[in-house]
C-alpha positions as CSV (number, residue, x, y, z in Angstrom):
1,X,-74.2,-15.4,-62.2
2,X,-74.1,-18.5,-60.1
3,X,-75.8,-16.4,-56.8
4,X,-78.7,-15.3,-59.3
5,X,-79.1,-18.9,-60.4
6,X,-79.1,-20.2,-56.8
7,X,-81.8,-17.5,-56.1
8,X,-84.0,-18.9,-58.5
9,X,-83.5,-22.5,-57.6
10,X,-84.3,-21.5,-54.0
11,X,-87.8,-20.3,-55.1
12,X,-88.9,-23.5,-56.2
13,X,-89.6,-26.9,-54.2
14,X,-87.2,-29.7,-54.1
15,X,-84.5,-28.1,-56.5
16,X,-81.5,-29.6,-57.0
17,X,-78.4,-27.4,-57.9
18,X,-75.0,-29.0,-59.4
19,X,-71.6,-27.0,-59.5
20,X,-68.4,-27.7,-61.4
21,X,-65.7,-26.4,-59.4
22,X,-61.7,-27.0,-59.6
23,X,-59.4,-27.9,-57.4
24,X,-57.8,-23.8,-58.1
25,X,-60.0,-23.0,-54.8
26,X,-57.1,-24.4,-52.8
27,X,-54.2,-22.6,-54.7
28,X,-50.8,-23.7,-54.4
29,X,-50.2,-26.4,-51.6
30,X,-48.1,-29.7,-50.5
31,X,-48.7,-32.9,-52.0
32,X,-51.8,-34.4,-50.4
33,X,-55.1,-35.1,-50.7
34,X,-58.0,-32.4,-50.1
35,X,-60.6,-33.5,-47.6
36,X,-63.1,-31.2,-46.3
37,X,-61.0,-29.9,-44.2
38,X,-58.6,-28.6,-46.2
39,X,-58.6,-24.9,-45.8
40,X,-59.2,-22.6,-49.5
41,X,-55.9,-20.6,-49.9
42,X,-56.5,-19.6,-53.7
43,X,-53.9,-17.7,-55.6
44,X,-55.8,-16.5,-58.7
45,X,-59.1,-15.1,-59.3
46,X,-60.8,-18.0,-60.9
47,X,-59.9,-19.9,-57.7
48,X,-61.2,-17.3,-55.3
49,X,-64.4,-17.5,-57.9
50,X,-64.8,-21.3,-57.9
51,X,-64.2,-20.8,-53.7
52,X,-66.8,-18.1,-53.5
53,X,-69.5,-19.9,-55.5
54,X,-68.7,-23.3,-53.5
55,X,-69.3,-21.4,-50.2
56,X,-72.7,-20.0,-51.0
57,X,-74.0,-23.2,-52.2
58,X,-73.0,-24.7,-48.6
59,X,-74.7,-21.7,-46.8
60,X,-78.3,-22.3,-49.4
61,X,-77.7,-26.3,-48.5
62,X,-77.2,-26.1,-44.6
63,X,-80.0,-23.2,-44.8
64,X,-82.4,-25.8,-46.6
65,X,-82.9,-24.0,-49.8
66,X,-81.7,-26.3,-51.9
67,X,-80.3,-29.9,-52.2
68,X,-76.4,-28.6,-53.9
69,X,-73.6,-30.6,-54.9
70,X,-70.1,-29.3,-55.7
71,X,-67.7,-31.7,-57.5
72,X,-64.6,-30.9,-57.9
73,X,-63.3,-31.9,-62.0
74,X,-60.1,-33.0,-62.2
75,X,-58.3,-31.4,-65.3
76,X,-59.0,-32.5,-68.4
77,X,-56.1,-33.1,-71.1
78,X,-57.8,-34.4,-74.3
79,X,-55.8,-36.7,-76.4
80,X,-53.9,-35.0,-79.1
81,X,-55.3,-36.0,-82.9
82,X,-52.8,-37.6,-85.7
83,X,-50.8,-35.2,-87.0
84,X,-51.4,-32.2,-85.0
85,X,-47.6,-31.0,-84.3
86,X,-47.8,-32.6,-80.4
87,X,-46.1,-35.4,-79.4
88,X,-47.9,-37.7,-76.7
């Protein structure tokens, strides 16, 4: 999936390539904020995924195939709607 995509963004000139990636990569951890730094100890497969994919697009960026960007989404908890059994 995402490594196909990136192979076809590296084929053309000044491509851009955007990834939504989760904060899973790091897996369980203390309190704190993530930096760069912070080492990816995931503990499911989507976080292994999300840590895979965010490595590859560092490699194509420092390589000078593409321009990538990774931002990691915090999660997203929708507001319940009027009368649907959850209490906010």
């Amino acid at each position: 999936g995402t490594r196909n995509l990136l192979e076809v963004c590296r084929k053309r000139v000044g491509c851009k390539f955007i990834f939504a990636s989760s904060g899973a990569c790091f897996g369980e951890r203390p309190e704190g904020p993530e930096t760069d730094l912070t080492k990816f100890l995931p503990s499911t497969s989507y976080g292994m995924t999300k840590a895979c994919c965010e490595l590859m697009i560092n490699d194509y960026t420092r390589r000078n195939f593409l321009d990538g960007r990774v931002a990691r989404l915090p999660t997203v908890i929708p507001r319940p709607e009027r009368n649907s059994g959850f209490s906010p």
